[in-house]
C-alpha positions in Angstrom: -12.1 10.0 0.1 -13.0 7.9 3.5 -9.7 8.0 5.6 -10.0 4.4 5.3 -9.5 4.4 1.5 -6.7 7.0 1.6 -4.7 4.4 4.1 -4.8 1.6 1.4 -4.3 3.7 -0.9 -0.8 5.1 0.3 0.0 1.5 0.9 -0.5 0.7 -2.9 1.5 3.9 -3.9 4.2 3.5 -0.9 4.4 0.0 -3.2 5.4 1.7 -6.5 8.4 3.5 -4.8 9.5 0.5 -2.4 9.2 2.9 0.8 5.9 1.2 2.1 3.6 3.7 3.7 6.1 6.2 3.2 6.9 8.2 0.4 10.1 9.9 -0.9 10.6 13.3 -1.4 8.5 14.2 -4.3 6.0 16.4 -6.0 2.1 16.1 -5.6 -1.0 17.5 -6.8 -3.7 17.2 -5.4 -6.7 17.8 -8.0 -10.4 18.5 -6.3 -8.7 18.8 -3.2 -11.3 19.9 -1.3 -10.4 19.6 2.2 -6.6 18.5 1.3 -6.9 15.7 2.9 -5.3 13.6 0.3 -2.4 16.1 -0.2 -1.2 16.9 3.5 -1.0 13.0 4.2 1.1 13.0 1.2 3.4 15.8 3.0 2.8 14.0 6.2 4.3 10.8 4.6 7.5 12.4 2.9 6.1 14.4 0.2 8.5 16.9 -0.7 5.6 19.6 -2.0 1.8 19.6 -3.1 0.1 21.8 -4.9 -3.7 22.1 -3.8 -6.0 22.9 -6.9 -9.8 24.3 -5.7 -11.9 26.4 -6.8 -14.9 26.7 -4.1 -14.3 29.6 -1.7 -15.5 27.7 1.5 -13.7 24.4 0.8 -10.3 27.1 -0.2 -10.6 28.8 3.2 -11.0 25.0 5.2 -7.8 24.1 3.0 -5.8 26.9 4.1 -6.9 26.5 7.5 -6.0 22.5 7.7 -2.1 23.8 6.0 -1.6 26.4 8.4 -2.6 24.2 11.1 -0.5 21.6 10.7 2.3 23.8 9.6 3.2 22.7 6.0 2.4 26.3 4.3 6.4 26.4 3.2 5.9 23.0 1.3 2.0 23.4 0.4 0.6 26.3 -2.8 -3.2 26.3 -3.2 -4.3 27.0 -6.6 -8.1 28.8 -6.8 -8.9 27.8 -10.2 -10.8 25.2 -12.6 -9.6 22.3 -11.2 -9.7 20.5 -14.4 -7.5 23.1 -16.0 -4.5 22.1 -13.7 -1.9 20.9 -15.5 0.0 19.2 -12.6 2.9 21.8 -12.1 4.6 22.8 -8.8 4.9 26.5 -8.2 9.2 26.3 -9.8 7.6 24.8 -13.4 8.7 21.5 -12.2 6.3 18.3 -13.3 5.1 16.4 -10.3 5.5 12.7 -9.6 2.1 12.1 -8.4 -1.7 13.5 -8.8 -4.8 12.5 -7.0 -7.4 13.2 -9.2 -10.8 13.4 -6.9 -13.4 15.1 -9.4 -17.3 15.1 -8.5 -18.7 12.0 -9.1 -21.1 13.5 -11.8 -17.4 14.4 -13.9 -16.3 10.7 -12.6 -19.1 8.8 -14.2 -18.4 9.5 -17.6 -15.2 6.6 -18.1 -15.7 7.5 -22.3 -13.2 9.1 -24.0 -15.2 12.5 -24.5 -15.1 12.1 -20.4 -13.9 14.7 -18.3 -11.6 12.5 -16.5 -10.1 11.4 -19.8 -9.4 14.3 -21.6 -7.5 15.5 -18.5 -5.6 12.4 -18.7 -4.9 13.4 -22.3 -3.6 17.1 -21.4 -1.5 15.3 -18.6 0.1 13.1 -20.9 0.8 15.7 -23.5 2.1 18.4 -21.4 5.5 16.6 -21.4 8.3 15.7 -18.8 7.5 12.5 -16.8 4.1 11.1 -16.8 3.1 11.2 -13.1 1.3 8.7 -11.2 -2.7 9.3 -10.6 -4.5 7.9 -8.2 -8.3 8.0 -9.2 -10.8 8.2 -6.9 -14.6 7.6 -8.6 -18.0 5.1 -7.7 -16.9 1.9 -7.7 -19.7 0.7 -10.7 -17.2 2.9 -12.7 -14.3 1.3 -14.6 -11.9 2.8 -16.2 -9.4 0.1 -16.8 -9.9 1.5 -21.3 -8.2 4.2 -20.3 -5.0 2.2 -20.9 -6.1 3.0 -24.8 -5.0 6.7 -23.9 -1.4 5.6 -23.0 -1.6 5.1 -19.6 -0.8 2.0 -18.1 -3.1 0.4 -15.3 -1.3 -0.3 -12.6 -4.2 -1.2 -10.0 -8.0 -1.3 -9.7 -9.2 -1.8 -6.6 -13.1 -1.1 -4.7 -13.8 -0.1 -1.2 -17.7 0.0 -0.9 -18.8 2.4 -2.9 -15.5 4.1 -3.6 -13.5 2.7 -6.7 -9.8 3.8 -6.7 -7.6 3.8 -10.0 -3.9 3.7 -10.4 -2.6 4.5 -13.7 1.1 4.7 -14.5 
């Protein structure tokens, strides 16, 4: 996600708690992380923890790299697995408030309900506790506004170029 499109989008989720860019002290996953870039700006704004879920080797070594180099390995847990296997749980079982949910574009494509992205919305929502919040990131000819017919409510749709951005509540 384009640094550009990660500052609007902490402006839209800052929204949802009334702390603006900010954010209080809460749980995040970040799912596809990749670099982490999503989920040390969280920590960076307030986050209390994130848990980073990756499976490539190279792209697990550059995350570990960016957390010990901005010193958040105490509030930061990398996860080498199946990304689309996480269930959205920091390391002490608790449920987090907030997921960003970055899959390939190839996974991201496919809004149906046989989707990928979909029926890991589905295994979120059934896992229990507090539905977090998910912040999608996908090509913006992609819309996913059905997946309200899953029980999530859309909270915010929004396109930056090429890059589509889903809230879902």
């Amino acid at each position: 996600m384009p640094e550009r499109v990660r500052e609007a989008v902490f402006s839209m989720i800052g929204s949802l708690w009334g702390s603006g860019g900010s954010l209080p002290a809460l749980g995040v996953a970040d799912v596809f992380a990749g670099s982490g870039a999503s989920g040390l700006e969280a920590l960076s704004r307030g986050a209390e923890h994130c848990v980073f879920y990756e499976s490539d080797p190279r792209a697990v070594r550059v995350l570990n790299d960016n957390i010990q180099s901005l010193n958040a390995t105490s509030r930061a847990t990398v996860r080498r697995r199946d990304a689309w296997q996480a269930l959205a749980e920091a390391p002490d079982g608790r449920s987090v408030e907030l997921v960003f949910l970055d899959p390939p574009y190839a996974d991201s494509d496919d809004a149906s309900p046989g989707g990928r992205v979909r029926q890991f919305l589905g295994r979120l929502r059934e896992a229990g506790g507090p539905r977090p919040v998910v912040v999608l990131h996908h090509r913006a000819r992609v819309a996913f506004d059905r997946v309200t017919d899953d029980g999530w409510e859309l909270h915010r749709c929004r396109q930056f170029g090429t890059h589509g951005i889903t809230v879902l509540l």
